[in-house]
HTML snippet that shows the backbone in 3Dmol.js (N, CA, C, O; Angstrom):
<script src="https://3Dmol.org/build/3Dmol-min.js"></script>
<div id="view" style="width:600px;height:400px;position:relative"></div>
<script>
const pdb = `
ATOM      1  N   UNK A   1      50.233 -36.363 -17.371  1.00  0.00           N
ATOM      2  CA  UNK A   1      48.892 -35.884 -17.185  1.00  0.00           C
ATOM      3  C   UNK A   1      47.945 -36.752 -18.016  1.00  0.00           C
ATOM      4  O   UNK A   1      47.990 -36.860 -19.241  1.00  0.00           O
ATOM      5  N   UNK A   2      46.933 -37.462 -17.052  1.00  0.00           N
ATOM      6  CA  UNK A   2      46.137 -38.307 -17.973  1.00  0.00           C
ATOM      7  C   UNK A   2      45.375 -37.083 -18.905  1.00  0.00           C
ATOM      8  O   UNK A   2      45.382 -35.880 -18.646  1.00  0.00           O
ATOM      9  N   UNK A   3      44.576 -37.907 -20.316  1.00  0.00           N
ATOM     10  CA  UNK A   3      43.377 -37.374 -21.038  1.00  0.00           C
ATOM     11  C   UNK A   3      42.425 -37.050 -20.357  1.00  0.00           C
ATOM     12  O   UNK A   3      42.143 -37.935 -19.549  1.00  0.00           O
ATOM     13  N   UNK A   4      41.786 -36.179 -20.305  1.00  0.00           N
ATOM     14  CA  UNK A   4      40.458 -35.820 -19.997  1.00  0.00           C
ATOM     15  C   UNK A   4      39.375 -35.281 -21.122  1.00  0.00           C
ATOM     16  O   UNK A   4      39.736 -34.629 -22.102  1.00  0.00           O
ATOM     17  N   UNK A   5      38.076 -35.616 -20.872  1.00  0.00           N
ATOM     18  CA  UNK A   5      36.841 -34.697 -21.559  1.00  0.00           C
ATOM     19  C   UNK A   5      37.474 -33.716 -21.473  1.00  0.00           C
ATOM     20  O   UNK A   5      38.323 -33.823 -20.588  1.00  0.00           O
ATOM     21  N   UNK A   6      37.486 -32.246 -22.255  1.00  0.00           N
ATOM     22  CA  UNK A   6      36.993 -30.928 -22.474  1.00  0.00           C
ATOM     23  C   UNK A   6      35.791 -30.324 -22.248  1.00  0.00           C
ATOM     24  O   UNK A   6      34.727 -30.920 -22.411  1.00  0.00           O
ATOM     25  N   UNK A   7      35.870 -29.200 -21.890  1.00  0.00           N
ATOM     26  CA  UNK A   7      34.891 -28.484 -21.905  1.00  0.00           C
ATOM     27  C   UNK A   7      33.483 -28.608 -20.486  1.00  0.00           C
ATOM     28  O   UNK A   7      33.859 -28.695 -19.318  1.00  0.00           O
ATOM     29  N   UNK A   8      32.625 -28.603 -20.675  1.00  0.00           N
ATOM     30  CA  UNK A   8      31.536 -28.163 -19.683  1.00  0.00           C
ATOM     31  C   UNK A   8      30.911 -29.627 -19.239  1.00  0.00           C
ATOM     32  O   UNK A   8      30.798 -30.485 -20.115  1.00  0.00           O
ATOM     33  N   UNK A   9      30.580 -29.863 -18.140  1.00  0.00           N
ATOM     34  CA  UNK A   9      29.897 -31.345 -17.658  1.00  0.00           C
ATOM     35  C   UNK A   9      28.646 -31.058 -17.973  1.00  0.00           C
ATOM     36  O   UNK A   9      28.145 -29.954 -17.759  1.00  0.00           O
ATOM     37  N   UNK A  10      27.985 -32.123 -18.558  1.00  0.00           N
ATOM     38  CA  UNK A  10      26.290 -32.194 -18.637  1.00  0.00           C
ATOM     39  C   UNK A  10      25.292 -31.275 -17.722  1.00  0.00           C
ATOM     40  O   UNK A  10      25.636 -31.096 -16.553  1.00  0.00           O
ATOM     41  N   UNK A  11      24.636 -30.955 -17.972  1.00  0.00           N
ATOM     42  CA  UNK A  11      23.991 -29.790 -17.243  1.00  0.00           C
ATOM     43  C   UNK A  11      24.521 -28.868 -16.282  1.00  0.00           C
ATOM     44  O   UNK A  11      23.836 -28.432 -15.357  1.00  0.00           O
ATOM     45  N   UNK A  12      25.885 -28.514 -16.500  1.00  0.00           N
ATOM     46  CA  UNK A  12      26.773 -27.799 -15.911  1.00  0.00           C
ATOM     47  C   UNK A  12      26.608 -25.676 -16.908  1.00  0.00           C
ATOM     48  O   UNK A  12      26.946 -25.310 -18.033  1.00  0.00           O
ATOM     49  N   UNK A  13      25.939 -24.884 -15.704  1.00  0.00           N
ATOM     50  CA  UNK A  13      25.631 -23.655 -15.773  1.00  0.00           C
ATOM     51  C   UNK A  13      24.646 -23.593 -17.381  1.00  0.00           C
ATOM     52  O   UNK A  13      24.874 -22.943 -18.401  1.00  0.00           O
ATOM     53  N   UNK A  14      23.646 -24.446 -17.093  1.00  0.00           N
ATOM     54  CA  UNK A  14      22.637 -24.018 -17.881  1.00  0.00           C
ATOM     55  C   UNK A  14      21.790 -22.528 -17.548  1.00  0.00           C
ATOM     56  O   UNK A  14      22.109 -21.632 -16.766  1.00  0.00           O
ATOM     57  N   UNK A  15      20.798 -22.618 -18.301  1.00  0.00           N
ATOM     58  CA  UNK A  15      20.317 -20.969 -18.322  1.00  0.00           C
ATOM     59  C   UNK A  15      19.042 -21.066 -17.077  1.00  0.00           C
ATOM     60  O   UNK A  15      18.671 -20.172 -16.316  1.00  0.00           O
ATOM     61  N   UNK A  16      18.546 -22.493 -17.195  1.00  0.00           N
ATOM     62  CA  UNK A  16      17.605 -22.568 -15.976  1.00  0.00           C
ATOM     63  C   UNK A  16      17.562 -23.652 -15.222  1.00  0.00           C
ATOM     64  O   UNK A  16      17.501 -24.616 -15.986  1.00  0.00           O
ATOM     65  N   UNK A  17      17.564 -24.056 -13.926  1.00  0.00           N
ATOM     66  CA  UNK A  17      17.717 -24.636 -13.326  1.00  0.00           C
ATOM     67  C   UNK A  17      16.930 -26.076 -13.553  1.00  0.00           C
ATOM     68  O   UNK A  17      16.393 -26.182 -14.656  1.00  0.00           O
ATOM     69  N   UNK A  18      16.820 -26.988 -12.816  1.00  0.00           N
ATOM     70  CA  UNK A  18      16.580 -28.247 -12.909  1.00  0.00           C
ATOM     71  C   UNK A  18      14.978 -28.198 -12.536  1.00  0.00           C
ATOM     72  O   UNK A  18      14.296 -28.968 -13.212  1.00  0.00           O
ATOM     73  N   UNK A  19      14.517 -27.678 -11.896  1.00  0.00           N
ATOM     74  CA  UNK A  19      12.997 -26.889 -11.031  1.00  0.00           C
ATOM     75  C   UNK A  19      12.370 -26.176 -12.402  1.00  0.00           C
ATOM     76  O   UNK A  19      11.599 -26.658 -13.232  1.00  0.00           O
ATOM     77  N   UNK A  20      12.979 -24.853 -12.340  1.00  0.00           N
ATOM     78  CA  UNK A  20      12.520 -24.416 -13.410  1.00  0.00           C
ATOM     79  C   UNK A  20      12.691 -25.182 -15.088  1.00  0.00           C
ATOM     80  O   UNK A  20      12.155 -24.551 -15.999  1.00  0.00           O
ATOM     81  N   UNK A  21      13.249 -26.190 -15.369  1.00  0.00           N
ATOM     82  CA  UNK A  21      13.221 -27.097 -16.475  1.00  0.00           C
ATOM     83  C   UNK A  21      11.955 -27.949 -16.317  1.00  0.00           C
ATOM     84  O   UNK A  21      11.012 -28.167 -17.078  1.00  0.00           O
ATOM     85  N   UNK A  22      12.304 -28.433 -14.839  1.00  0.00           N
ATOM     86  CA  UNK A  22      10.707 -29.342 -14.731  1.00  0.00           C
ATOM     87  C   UNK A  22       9.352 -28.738 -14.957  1.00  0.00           C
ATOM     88  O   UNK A  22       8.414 -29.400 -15.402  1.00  0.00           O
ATOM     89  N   UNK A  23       9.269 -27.486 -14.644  1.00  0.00           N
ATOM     90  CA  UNK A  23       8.069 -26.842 -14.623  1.00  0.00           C
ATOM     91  C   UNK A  23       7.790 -26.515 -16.379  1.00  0.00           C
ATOM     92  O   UNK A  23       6.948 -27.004 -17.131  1.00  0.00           O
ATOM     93  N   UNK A  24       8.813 -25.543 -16.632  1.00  0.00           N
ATOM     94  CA  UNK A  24       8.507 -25.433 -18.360  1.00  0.00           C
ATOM     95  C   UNK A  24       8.205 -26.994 -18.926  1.00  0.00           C
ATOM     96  O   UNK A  24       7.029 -27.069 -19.283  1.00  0.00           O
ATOM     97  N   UNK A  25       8.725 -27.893 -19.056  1.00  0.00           N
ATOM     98  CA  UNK A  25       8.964 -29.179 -19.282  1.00  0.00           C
ATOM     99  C   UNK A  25       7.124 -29.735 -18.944  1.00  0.00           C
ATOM    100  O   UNK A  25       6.357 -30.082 -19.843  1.00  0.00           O
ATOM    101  N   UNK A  26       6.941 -29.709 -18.184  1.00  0.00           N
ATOM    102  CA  UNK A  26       5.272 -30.071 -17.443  1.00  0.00           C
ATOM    103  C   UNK A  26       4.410 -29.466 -18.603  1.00  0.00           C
ATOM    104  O   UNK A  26       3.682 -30.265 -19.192  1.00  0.00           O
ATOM    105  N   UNK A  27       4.400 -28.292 -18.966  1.00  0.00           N
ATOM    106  CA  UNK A  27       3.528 -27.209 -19.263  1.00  0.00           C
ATOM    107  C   UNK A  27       3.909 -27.969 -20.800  1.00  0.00           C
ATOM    108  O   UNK A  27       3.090 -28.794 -21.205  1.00  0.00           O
ATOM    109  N   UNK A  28       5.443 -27.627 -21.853  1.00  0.00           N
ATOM    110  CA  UNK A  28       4.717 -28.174 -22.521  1.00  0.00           C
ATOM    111  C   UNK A  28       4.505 -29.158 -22.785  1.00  0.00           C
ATOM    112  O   UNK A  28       3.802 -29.160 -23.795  1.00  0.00           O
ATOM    113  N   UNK A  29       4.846 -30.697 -22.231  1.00  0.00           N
ATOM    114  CA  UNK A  29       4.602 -31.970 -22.459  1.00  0.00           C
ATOM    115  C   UNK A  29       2.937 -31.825 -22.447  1.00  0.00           C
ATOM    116  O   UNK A  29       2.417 -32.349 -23.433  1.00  0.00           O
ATOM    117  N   UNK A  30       2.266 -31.376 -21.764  1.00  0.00           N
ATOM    118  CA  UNK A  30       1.061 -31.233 -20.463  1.00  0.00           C
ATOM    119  C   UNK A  30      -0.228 -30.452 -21.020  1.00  0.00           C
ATOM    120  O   UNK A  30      -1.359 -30.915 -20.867  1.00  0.00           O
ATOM    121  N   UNK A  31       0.039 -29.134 -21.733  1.00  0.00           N
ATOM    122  CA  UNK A  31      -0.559 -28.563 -22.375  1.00  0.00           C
ATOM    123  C   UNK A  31      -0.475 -27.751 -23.619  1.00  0.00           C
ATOM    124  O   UNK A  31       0.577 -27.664 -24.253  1.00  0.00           O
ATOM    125  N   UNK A  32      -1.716 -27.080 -24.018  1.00  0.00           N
ATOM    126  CA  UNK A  32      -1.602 -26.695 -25.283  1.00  0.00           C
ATOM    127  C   UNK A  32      -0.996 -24.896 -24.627  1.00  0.00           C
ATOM    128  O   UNK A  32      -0.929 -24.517 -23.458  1.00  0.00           O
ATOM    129  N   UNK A  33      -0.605 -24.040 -26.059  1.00  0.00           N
ATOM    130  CA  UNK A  33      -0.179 -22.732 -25.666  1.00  0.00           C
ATOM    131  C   UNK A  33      -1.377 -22.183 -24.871  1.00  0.00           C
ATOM    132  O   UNK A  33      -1.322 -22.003 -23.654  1.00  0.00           O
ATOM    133  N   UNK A  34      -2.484 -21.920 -25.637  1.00  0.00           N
ATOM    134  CA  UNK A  34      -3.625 -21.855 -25.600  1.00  0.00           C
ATOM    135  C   UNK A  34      -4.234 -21.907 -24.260  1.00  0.00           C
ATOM    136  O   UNK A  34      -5.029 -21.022 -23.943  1.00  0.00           O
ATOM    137  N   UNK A  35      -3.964 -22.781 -23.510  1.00  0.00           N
ATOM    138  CA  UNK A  35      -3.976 -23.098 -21.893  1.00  0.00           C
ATOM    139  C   UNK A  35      -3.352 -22.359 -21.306  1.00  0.00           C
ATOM    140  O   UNK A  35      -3.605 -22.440 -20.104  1.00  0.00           O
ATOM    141  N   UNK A  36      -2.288 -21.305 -21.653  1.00  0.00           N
ATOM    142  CA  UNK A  36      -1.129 -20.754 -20.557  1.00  0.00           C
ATOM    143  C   UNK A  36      -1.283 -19.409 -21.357  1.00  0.00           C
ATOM    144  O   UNK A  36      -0.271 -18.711 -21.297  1.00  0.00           O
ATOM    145  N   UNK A  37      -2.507 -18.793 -22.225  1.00  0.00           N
ATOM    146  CA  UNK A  37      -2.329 -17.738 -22.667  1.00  0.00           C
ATOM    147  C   UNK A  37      -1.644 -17.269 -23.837  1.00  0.00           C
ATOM    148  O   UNK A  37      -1.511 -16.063 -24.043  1.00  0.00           O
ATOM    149  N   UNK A  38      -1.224 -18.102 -24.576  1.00  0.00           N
ATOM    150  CA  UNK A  38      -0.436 -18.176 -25.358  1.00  0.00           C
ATOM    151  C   UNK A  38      -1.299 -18.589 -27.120  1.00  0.00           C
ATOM    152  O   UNK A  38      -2.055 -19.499 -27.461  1.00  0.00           O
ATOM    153  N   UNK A  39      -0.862 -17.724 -27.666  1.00  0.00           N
ATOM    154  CA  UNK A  39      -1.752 -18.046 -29.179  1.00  0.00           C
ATOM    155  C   UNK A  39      -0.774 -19.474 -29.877  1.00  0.00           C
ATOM    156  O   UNK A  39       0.403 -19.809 -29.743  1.00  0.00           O
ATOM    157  N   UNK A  40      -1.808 -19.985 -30.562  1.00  0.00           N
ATOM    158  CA  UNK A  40      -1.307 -21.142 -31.188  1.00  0.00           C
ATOM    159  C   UNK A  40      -1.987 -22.719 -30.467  1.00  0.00           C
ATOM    160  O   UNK A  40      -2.648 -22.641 -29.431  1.00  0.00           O
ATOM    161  N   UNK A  41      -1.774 -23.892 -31.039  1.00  0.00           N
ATOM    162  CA  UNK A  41      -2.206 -24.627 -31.041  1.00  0.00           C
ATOM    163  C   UNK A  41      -1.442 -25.832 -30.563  1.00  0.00           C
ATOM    164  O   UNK A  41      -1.828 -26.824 -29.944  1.00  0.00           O
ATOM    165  N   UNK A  42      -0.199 -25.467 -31.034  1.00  0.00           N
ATOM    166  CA  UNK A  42       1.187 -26.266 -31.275  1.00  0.00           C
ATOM    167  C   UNK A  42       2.092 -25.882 -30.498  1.00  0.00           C
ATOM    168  O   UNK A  42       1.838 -24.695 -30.295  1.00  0.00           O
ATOM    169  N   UNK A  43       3.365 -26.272 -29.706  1.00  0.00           N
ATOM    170  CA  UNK A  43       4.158 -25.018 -29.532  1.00  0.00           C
ATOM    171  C   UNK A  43       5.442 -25.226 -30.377  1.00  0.00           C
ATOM    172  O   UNK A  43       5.824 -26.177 -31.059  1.00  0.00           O
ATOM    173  N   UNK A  44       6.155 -23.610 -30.008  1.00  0.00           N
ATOM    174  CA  UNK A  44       7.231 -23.532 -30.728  1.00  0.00           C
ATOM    175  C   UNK A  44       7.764 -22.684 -29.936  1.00  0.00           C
ATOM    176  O   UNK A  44       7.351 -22.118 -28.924  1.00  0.00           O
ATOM    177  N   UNK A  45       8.811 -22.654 -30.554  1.00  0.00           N
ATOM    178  CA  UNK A  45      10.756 -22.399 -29.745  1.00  0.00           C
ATOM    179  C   UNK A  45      10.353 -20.818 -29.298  1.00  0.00           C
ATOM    180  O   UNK A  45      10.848 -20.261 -28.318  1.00  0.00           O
ATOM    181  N   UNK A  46       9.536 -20.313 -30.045  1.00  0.00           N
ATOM    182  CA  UNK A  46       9.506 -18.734 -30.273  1.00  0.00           C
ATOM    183  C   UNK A  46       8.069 -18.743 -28.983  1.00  0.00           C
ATOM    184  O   UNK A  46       8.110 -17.766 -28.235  1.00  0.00           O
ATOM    185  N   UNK A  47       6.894 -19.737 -28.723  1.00  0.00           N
ATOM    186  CA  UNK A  47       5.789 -19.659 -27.694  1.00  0.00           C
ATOM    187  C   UNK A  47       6.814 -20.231 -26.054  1.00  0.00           C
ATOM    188  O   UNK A  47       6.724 -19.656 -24.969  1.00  0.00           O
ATOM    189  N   UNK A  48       7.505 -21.186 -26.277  1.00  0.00           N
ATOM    190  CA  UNK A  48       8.374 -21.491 -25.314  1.00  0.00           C
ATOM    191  C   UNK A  48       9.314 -20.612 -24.641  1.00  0.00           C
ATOM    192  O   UNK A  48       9.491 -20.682 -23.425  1.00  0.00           O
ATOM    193  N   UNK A  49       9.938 -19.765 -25.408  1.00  0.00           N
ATOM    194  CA  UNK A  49      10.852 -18.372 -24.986  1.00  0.00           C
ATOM    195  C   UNK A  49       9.986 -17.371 -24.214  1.00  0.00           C
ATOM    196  O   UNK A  49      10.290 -16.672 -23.248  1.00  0.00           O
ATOM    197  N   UNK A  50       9.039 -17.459 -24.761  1.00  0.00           N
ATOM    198  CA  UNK A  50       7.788 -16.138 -24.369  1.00  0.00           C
ATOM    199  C   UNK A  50       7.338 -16.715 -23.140  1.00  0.00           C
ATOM    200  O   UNK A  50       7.032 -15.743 -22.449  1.00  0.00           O
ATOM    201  N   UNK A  51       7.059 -18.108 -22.267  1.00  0.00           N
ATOM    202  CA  UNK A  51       7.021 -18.512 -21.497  1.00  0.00           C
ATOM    203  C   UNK A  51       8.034 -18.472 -20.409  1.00  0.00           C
ATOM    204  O   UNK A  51       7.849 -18.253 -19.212  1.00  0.00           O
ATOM    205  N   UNK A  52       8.969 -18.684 -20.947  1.00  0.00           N
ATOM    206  CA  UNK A  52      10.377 -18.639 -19.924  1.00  0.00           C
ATOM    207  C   UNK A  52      10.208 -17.272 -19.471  1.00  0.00           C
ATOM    208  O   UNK A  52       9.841 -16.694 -18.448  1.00  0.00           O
ATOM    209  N   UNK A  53      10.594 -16.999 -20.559  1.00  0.00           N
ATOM    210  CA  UNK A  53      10.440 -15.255 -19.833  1.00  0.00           C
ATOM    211  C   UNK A  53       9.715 -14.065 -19.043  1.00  0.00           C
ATOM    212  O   UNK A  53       9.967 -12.987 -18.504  1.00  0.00           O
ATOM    213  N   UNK A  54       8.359 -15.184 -19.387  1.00  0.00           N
ATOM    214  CA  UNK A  54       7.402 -14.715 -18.584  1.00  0.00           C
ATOM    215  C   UNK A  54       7.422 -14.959 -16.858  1.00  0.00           C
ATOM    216  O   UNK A  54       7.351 -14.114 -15.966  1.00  0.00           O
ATOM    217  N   UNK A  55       7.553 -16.527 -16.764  1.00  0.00           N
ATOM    218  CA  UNK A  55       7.607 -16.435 -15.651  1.00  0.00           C
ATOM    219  C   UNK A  55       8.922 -16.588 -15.091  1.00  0.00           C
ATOM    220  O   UNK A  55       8.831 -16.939 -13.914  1.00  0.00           O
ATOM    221  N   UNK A  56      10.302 -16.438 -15.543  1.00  0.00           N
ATOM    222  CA  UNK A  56      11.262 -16.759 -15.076  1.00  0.00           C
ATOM    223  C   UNK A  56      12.200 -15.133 -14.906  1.00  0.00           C
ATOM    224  O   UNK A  56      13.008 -14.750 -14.061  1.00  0.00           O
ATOM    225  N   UNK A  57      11.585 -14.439 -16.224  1.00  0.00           N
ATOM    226  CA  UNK A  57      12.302 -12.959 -16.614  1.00  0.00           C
ATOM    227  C   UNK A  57      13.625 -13.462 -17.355  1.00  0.00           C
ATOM    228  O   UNK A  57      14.554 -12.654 -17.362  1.00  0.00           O
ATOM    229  N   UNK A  58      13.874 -14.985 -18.127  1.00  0.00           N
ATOM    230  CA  UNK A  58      15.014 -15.061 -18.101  1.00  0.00           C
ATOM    231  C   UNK A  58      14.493 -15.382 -20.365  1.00  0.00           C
ATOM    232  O   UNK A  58      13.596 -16.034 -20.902  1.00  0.00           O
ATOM    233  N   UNK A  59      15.741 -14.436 -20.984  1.00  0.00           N
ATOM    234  CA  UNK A  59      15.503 -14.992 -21.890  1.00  0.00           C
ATOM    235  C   UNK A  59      16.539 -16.055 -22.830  1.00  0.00           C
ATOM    236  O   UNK A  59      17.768 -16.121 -22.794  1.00  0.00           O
ATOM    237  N   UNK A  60      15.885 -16.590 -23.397  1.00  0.00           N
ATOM    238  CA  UNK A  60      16.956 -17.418 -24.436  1.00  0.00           C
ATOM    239  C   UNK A  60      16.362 -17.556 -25.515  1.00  0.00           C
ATOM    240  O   UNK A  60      15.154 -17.368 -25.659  1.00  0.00           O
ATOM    241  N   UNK A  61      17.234 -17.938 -26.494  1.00  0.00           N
ATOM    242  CA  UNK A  61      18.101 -17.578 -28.073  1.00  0.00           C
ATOM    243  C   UNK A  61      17.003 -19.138 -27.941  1.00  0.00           C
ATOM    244  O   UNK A  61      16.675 -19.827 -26.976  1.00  0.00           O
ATOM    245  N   UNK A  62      16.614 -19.232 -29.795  1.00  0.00           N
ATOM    246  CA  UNK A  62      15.953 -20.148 -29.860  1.00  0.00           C
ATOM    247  C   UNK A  62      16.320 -21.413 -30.555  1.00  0.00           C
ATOM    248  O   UNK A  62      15.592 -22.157 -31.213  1.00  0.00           O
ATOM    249  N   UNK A  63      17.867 -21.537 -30.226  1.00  0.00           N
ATOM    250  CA  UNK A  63      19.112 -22.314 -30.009  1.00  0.00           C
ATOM    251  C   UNK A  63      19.289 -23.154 -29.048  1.00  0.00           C
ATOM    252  O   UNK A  63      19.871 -24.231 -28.918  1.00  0.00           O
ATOM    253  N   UNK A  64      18.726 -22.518 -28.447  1.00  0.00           N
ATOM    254  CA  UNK A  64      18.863 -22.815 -26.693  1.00  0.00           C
ATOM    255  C   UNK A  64      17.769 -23.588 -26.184  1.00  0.00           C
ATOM    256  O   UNK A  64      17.958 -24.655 -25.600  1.00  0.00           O
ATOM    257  N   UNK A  65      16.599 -23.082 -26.385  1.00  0.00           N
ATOM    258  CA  UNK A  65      15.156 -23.298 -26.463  1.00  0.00           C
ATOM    259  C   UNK A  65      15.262 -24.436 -26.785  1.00  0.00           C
ATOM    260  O   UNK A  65      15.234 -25.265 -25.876  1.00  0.00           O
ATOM    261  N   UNK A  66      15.420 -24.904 -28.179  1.00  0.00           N
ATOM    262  CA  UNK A  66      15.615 -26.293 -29.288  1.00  0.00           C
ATOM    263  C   UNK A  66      16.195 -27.157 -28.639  1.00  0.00           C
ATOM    264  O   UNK A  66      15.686 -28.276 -28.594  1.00  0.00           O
ATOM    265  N   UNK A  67      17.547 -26.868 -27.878  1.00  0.00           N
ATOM    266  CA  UNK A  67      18.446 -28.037 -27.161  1.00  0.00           C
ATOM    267  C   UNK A  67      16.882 -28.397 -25.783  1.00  0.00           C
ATOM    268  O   UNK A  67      16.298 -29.430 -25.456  1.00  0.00           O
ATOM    269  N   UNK A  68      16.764 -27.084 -25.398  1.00  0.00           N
ATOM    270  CA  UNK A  68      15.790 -27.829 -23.900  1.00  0.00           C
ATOM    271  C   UNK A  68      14.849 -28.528 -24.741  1.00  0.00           C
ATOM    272  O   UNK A  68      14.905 -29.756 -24.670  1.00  0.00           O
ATOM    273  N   UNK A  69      14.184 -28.134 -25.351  1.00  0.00           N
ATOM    274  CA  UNK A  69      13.170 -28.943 -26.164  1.00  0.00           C
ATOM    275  C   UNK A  69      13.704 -30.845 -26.654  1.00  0.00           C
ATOM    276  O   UNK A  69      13.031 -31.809 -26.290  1.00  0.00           O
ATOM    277  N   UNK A  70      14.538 -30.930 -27.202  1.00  0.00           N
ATOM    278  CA  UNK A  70      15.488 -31.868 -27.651  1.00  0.00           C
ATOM    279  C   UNK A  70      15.409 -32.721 -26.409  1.00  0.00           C
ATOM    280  O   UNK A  70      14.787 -33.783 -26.372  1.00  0.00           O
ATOM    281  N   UNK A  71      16.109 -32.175 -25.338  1.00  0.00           N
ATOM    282  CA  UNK A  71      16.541 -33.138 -23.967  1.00  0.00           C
ATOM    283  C   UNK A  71      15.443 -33.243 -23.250  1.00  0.00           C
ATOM    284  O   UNK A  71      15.529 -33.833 -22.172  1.00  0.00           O
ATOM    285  N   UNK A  72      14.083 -32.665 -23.704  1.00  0.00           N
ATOM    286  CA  UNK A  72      12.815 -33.644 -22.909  1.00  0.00           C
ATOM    287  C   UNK A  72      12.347 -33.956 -23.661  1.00  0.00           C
ATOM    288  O   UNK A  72      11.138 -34.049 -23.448  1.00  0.00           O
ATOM    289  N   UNK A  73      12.729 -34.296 -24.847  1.00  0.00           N
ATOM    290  CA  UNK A  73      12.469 -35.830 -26.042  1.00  0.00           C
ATOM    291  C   UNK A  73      10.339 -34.586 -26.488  1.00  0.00           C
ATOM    292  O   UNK A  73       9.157 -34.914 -26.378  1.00  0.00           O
ATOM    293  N   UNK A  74      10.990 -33.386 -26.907  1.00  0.00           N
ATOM    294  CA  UNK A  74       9.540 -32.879 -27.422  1.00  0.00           C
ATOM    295  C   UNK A  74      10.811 -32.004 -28.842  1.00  0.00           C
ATOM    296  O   UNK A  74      11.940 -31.513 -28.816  1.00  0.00           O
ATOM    297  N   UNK A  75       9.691 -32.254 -29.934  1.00  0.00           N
ATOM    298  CA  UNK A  75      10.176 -31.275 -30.976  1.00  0.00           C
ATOM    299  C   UNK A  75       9.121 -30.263 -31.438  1.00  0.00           C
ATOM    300  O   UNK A  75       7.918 -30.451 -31.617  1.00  0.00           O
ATOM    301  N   UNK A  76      10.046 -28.838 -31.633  1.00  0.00           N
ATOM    302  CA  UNK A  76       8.502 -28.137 -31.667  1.00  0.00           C
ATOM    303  C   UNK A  76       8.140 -27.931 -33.155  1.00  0.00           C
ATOM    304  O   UNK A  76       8.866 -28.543 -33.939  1.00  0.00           O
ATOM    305  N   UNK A  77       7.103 -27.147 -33.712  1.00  0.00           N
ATOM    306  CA  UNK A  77       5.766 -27.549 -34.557  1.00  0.00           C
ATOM    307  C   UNK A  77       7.031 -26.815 -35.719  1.00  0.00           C
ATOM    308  O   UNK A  77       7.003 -27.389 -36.807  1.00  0.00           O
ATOM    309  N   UNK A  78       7.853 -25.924 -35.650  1.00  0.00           N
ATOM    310  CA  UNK A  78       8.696 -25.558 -36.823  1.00  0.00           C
ATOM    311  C   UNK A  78       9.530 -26.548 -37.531  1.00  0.00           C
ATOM    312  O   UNK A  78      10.051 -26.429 -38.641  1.00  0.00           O
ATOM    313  N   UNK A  79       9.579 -27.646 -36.631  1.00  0.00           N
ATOM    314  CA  UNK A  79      10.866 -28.583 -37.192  1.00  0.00           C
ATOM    315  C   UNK A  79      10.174 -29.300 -38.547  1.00  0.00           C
ATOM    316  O   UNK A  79      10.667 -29.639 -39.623  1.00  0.00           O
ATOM    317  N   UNK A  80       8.977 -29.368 -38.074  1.00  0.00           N
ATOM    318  CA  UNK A  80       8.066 -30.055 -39.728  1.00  0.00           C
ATOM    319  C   UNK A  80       8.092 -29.567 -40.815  1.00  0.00           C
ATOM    320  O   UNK A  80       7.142 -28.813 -41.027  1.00  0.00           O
ATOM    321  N   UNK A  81       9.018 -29.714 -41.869  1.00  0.00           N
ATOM    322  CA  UNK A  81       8.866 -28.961 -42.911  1.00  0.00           C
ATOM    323  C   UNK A  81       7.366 -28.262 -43.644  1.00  0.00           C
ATOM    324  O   UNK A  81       6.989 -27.172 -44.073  1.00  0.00           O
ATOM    325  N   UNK A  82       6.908 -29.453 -43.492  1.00  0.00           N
ATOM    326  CA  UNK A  82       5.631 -29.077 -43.963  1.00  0.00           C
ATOM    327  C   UNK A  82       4.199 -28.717 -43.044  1.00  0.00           C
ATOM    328  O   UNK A  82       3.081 -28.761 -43.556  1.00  0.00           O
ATOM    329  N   UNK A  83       4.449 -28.350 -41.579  1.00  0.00           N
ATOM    330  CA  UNK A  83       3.825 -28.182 -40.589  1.00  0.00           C
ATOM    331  C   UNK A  83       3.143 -29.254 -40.643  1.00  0.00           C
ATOM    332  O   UNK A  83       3.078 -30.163 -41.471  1.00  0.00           O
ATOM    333  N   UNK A  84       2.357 -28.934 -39.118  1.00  0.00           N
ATOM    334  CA  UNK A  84       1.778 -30.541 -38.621  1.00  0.00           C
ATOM    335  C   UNK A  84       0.326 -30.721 -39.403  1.00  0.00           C
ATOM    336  O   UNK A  84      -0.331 -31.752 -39.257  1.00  0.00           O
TER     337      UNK A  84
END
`;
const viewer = $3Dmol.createViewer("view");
viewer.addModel(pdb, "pdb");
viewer.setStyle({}, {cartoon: {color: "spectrum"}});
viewer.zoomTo();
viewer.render();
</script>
């Protein structure tokens, strides 16, 4: 039996689809919270969740959030130790 990878293929049963990634993904590359109803200036893992959920009904851990954030090359305003 050859070696194989372990475990899960790259975007294999994420929490939201490739559509719904693009769209969150748009919004926040695209705009401020502030624009979508949302308090704040900046976003963060915790304004991003509140979004998903809003329009998707779907929630996630802000673990999860961080990785989507991460893989469209955006970091949100908590990662600054010393804010922005």
């Amino acid at each position: 039996m050859a070696a194989r990878k372990r475990g899960r293929r790259a975007g294999e049963q994420k929490a939201l689809n490739a559509r719904q990634q693009a769209r969150v993904r748009r919004a926040v590359l695209g705009k401020y919270p502030d624009q979508l109803a949302l308090p704040g200036l900046v976003w963060t893992r915790g304004q991003v969740g509140v979004l998903v959920k809003r329009w998707f009904g779907i929630g996630l851990s802000r673990v999860t959030i961080g990785k989507y954030l991460r893989s469209w090359g955006s970091v949100p305003a908590e990662a600054y130790p010393g804010g922005l």
